[in-house]
Each structure stands twice: as C-alpha cells, then as structure tokens.
C-alpha positions as CSV (number, residue, x, y, z in Angstrom):
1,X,102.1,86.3,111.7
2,X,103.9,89.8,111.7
3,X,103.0,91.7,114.3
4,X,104.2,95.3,114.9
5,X,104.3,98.9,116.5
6,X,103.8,101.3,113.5
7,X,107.1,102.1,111.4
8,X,107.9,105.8,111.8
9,X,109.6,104.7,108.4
10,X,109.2,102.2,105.4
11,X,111.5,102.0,102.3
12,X,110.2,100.4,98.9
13,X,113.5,99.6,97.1
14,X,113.6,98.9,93.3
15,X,116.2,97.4,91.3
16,X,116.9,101.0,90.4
17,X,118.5,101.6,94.3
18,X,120.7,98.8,93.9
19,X,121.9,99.9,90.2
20,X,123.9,102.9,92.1
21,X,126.5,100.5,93.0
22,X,126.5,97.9,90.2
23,X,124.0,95.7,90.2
24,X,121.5,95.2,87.4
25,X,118.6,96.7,86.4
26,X,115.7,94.7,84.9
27,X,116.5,95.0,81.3
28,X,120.0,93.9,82.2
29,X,119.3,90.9,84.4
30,X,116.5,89.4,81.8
31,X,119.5,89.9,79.4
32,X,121.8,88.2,81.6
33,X,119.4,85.8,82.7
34,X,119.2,85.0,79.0
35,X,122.9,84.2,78.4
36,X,123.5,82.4,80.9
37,X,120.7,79.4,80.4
38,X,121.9,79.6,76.5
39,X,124.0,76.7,77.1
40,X,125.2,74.8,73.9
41,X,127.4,71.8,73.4
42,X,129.7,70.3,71.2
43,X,130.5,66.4,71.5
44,X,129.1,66.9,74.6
45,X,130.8,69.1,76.2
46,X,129.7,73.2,77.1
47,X,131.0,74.9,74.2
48,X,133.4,77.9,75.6
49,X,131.7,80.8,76.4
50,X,128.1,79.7,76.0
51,X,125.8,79.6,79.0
52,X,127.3,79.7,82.5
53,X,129.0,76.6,83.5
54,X,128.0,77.2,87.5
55,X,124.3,76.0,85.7
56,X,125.6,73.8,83.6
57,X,127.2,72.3,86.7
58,X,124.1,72.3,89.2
59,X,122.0,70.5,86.4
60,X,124.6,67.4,86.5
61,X,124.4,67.8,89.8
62,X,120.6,67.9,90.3
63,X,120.8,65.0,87.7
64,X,122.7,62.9,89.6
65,X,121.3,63.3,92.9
66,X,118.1,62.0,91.5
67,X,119.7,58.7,90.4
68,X,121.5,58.0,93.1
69,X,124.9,59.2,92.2
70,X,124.6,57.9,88.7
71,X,125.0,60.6,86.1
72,X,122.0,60.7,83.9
73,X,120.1,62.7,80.9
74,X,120.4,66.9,81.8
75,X,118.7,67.6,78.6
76,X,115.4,68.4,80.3
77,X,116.9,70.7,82.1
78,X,118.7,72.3,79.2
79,X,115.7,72.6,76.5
80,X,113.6,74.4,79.8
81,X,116.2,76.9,80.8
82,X,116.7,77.7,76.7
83,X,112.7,78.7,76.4
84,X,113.6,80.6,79.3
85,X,115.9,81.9,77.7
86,X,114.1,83.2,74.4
87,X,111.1,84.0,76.4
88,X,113.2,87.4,78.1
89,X,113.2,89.7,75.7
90,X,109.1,89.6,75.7
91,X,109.4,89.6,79.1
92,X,108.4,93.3,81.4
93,X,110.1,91.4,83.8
94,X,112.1,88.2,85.3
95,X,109.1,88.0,88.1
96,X,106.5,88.4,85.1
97,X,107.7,85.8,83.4
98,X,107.8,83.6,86.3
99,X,104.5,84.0,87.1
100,X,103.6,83.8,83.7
101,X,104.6,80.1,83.8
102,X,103.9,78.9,87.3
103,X,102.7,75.4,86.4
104,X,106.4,74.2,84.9
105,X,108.4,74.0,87.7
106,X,111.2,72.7,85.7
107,X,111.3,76.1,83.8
108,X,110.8,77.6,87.3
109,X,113.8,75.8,88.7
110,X,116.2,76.7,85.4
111,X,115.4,80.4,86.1
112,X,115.9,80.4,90.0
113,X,119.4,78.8,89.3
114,X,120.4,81.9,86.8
115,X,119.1,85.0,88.8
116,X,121.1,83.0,91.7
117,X,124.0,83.0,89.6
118,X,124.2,86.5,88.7
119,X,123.1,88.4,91.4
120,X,125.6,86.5,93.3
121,X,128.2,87.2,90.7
122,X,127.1,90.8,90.9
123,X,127.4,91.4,94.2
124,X,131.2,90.2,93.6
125,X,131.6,93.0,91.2
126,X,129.9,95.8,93.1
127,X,130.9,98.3,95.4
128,X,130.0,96.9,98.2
129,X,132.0,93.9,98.5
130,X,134.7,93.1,100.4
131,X,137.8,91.0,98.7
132,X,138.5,88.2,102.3
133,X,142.1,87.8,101.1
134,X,142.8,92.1,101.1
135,X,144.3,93.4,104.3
136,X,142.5,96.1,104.2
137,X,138.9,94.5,104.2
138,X,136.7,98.1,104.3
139,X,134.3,99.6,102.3
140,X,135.5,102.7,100.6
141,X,132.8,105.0,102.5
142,X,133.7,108.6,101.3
143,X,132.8,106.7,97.7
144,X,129.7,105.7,99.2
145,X,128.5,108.8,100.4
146,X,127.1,109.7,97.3
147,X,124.6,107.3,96.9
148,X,121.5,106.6,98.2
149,X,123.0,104.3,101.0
150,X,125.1,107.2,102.2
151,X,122.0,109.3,102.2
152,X,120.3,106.9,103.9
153,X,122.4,106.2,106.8
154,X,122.7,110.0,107.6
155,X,119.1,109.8,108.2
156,X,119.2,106.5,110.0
157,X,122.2,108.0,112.8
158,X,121.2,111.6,112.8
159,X,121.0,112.4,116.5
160,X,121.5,109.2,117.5
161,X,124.0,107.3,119.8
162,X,125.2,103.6,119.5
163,X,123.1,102.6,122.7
164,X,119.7,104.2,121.1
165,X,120.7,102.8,117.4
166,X,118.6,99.2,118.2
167,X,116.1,101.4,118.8
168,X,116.1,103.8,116.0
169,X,116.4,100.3,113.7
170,X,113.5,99.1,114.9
171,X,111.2,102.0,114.0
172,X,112.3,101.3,110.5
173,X,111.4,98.7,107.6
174,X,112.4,98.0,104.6
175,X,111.0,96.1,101.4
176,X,113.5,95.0,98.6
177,X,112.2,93.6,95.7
178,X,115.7,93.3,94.8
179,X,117.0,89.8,95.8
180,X,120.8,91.0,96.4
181,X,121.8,91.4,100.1
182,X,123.3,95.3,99.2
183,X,121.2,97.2,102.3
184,X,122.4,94.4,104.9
185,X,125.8,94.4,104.1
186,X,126.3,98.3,103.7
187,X,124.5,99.0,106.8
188,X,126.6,96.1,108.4
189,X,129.7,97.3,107.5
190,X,128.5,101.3,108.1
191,X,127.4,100.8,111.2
192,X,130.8,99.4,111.9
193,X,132.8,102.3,111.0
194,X,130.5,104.8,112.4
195,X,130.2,104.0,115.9
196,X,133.6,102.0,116.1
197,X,131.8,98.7,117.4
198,X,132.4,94.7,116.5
199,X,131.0,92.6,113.8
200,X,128.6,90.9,117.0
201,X,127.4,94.0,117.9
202,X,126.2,95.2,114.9
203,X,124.4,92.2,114.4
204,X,122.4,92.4,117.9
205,X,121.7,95.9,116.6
206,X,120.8,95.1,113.3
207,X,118.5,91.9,114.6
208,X,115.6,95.3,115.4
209,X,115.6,95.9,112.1
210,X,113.0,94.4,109.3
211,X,114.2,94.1,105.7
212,X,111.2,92.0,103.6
213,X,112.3,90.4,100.7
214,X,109.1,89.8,99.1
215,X,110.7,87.4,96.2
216,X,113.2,86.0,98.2
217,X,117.1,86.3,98.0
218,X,120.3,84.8,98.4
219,X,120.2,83.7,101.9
220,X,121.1,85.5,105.4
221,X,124.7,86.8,105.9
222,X,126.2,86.3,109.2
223,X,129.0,87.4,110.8
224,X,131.2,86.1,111.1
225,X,129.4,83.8,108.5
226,X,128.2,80.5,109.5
227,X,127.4,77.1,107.6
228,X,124.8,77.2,105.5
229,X,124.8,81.2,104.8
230,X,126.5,82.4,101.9
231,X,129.0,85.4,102.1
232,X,128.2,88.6,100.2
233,X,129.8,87.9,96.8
234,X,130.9,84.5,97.3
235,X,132.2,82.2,94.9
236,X,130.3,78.8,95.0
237,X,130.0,75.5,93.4
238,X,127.2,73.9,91.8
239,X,125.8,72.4,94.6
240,X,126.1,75.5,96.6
241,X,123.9,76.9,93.9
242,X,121.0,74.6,94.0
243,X,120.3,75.6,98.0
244,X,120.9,79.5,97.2
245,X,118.2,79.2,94.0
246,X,115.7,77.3,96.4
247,X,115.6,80.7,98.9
248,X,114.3,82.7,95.2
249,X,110.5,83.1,94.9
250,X,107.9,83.3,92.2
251,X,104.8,85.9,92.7
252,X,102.2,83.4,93.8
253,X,105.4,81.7,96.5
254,X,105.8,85.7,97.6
255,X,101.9,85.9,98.5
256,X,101.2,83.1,100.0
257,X,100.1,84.2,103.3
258,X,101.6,80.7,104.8
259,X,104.2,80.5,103.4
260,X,106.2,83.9,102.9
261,X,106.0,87.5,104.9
262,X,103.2,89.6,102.7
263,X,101.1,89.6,106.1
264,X,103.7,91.6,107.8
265,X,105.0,93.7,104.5
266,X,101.4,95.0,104.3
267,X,100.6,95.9,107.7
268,X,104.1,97.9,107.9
269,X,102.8,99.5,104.6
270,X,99.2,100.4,106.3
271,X,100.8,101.4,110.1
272,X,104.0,103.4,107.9
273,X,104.0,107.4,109.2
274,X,106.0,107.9,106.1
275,X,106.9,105.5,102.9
276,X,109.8,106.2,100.7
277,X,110.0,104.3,97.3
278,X,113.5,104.3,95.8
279,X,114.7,102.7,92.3
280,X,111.5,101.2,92.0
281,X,108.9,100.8,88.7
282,X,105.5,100.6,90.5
283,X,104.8,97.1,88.5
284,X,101.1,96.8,89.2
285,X,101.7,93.3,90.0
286,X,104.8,94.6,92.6
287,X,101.9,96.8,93.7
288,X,99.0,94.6,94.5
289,X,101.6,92.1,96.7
290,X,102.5,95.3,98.9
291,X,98.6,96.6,99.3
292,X,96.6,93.5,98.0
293,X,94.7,94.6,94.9
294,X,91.6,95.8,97.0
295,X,93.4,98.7,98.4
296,X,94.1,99.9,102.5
297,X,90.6,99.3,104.6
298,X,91.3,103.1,105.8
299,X,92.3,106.9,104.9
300,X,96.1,106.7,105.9
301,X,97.8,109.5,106.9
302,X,101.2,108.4,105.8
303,X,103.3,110.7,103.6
304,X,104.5,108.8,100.6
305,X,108.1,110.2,98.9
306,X,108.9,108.3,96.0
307,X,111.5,108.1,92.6
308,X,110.0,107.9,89.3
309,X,113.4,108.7,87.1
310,X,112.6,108.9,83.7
311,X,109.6,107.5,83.8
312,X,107.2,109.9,81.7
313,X,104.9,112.7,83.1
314,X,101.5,110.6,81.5
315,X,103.2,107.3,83.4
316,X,104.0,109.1,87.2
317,X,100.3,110.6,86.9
318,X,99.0,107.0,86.5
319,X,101.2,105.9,89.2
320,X,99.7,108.8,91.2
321,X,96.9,107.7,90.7
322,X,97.2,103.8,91.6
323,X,98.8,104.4,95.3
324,X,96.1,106.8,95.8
325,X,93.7,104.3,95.0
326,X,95.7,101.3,97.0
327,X,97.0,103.4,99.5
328,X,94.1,105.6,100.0
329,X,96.2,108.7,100.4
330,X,95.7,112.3,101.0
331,X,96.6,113.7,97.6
332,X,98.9,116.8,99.4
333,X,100.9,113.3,101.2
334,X,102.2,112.2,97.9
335,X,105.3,113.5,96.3
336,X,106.0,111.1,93.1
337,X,108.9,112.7,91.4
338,X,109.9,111.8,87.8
339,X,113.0,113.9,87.9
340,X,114.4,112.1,91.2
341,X,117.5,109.2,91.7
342,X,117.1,107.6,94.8
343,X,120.0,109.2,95.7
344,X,118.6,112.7,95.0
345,X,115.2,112.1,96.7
346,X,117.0,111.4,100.0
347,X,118.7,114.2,100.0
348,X,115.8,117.0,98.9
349,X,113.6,115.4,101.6
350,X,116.4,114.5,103.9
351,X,114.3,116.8,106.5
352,X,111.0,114.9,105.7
353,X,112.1,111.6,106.1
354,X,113.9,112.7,110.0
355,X,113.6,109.9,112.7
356,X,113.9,112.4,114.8
C-alpha cells in the first residue's frame, strides 16, 4: 500500500494537457484507434493502407506463439479488433468502451495493442521527442515555455536549488489518465538543462517524485534506457508491441485495490493542500476511481484549481457540483474555470499553486 506525507501539490492531467504538444485528444485517438484495427485483406495479404501493419504483425505473432511457432488462424483476432473498431464512434470514450466490454478479453487485447500503437507513434511525432541519431539531441525549450509544461516547471524550481529539488519533487504528485510518458520525459530532459546535471542525476531526483497512471501506460523510461523499457517515441516490432499493450489497463484492472495504485492515488487526493486538474473532462467514471463513488470521509481543506475549456457553463456547474460532493470541498476552495487551457490556468494561479 501507498503510504505518504500529505502532497503540498497534486496534478489531475487530461488528455487535454498532453494535446498542447501533439498528442491526441479523445475524439482523435477513438478515431485512430478505429483505423488502425480496420485491417482488410486481399488474397491474404493487408491491403495497403488499411489497418496498421504493427497490429497486423503482433496478431501473427500472438498466433504463432500459441502453436508453437506454427503460424495459425489470426481471424479471431481480426473480426474482434473490427467490432472494436465500429463500436468508437458510440463510444464517450476508449476507457468507456473498454469497460463496457470487460468479459471479451480478446476484444480487450485487440484494443490494448492499438492505443499502444498510437500513443507510441504519437509520442514520435510530438514535441517532446528526441530524434537518437540528431547531434543535437535537446528539447527546443524556449518552444516549450508556452505550454503548460513550461508553466509547470517554473512552479516546480521557483526558489529552489538542485540539492533541495528531490525534495521539492517529493511534495508533489501527479495523476495522468493519459497513458503517454510526455510529464516524465519533459521534466527529465528540463531538469537537465536547468540545473546543468547528468541523465543519472536527474533520475535519483526524479525517483521522489509520484506520477500515477491510473490506466496504465507504455512502460518506464530509463536513462540511459535499459532492456525491457521502451524509449520515448520508439520504433518497435510486433513483438515489442504485445509487452508494451500488456502495461494498458481497463477500469475495473485500474481499481483493483491489489492489483494497481488507486489506494495511493486517493489518499494523495484526500491529504492534497492543493489539486490542480489540467486537460481533463471530469468523466464521472474518471471521477469515482480518483474519490471512490462514496465521496472523501472528511471536510478537506484542499484548494481545487481546475480547466474546464469549452466545456459549457450548465456542464462546469455540474462538475461543481460533483467534486463538491466527492471531494467534500469548501465551495470558496474551488475555482472550475470554463474559459481556462491548462496552459492559461498555470499561469493566472501561478501564485496559488507556489511550493514555496
């Protein structure tokens, strides 16, 4: 079990944070999701341009495996990933949907495999990633600055020198429902250039710090990476894929209490001085995993900052109204702002959120 000093400060990051340096929203990934399981053949072979052959390749694979290096029927595995496939665009969401069908593991399996696929082909096209074969391997900071990660690390160093920064870290936790690796590989790479350290010492520093990934992602990075983590970005075969899919999670794998970190993401959430939601929809079933559907046991004092872009004014009062009820906030605490990026929220309560 997760066990804790309270967390001067807790971020909530949506799929709306990580959209500020390319990766997909919702909408986007369920469409992508969508395209990449519509695999279609023609005298057996994967027709160009249909479905993603990474998939097609880890089905073969996953195929083979099971008959003992004999290549066998993939064709289950096909006709599950299509009614994945036309099941999206019903879909609120990719973890909806999973949930939705958490008796057919097959379907389960077909899904893990795409969102594996993409978010590890987004992370190759964001702006964040780091080409291995450029000389000049570094993030492009002063383009950075103006997103929410730039905001954030301002706060995170403010008044703070490299031999206090492990402890700074460890007053702070994050929760991504995103399963990308964006916050570890900025703040990696930031903390770098910043205080002018190594790749090893920004990893003992970072080891203080708590990111929860309460549906799972694509794996640790290391540095320098180490067998079996995959890089940021990286470019993998099918096999590759099948072990990076297996570290994705469904809703009921994400609150297991055995079997996944919701102990610890909820008592951070109930000990939090202050909690900052960025990019995030306030799914009710996103919800009920960080507070359990019963609410806190207490009043909490905690100050709750949060994004609510474009969502309408009807919509944020009912948000309102469901972290008052989970939360069991003072009503003066909350600031849910419909007119707010993530970007824009850090820096209007850059002073609020101090770890000063």
């Amino acid at each position: 079990m997760f066990m804790s000093e309270a967390k001067k400060l807790v971020l909530v990051v949506g799929a709306g944070a990580s959209h500020e340096v390319g990766l997909p929203l919702g909408g986007e990934l369920k469409k992508k999701i969508a395209a990449s399981l519509d695999l279609q053949y023609d005298f057996g072979q994967l027709k160009r341009g249909s479905g993603s052959p990474l998939i097609n390749g880890a089905y073969q694979h996953i195929v083979q495996k099971a008959n003992n290096g004999l290549m066998g029927d993939i064709s289950p595995y096909v006709y599950a990933g299509w009614a994945v496939r036309d099941g999206m665009h019903q879909a609120m969401s990719i973890d909806n949907y999973l949930d939705a069908h958490k008796d057919n593991q097959l379907m389960i399996d077909c899904a893990k495999l795409a969102i594996a696929q993409i978010i590890l082909e987004s992370e190759r096209n964001s702006r964040l990633f780091l080409n291995p074969i450029e000389q000049r391997n570094k993030l492009n900071f002063q383009e950075l600055e103006s997103t929410w990660y730039g905001h954030f690390f301002k706060v995170l160093v403010e008044g703070c020198q490299v031999d206090k920064m492990a402890e700074r870290l460890s007053s702070v936790a994050i929760v991504t429902f995103n399963y990308d690796r964006c916050i570890e590989q900025f703040l990696h790479e930031a903390l770098m250039n910043y205080y002018h350290i190594d790749s090893q010492s920004v990893s003992e520093l970072m080891a203080g710090l708590k990111v929860f990934h309460p549906y799972g992602y694509l794996g640790e990075l290391r540095w320098p990476a180490t067998f079996p983590s995959v890089s940021f970005g990286e470019d993998i075969h099918p096999h590759q894929l099948i072990a990076v899919a297996s570290k994705i999670k469904t809703f009921t794998e994400g609150t297991d209490e055995g079997a996944s970190e919701i102990v610890g993401i909820r008592e951070c959430i109930d000990s939090a001085e202050k909690i900052a939601f960025l990019g995030f929809a306030y799914g009710r079933q996103n919800l009920d995993l960080l507070y359990n559907a019963k609410g806190l046991e207490r009043v909490s004092l905690a100050r709750v900052y949060g994004t609510a872009y474009n969502i309408s004014a009807i919509n944020t009062k009912l948000i309102c109204d469901d972290l008052l009820r989970l939360g069991r906030y003072y009503k003066d605490n909350l600031y849910i702002d419909n007119g707010l990026t993530s970007t824009k929220l850090l820096e209007d309560y850059s002073r609020a959120l101090t770890l000063l």
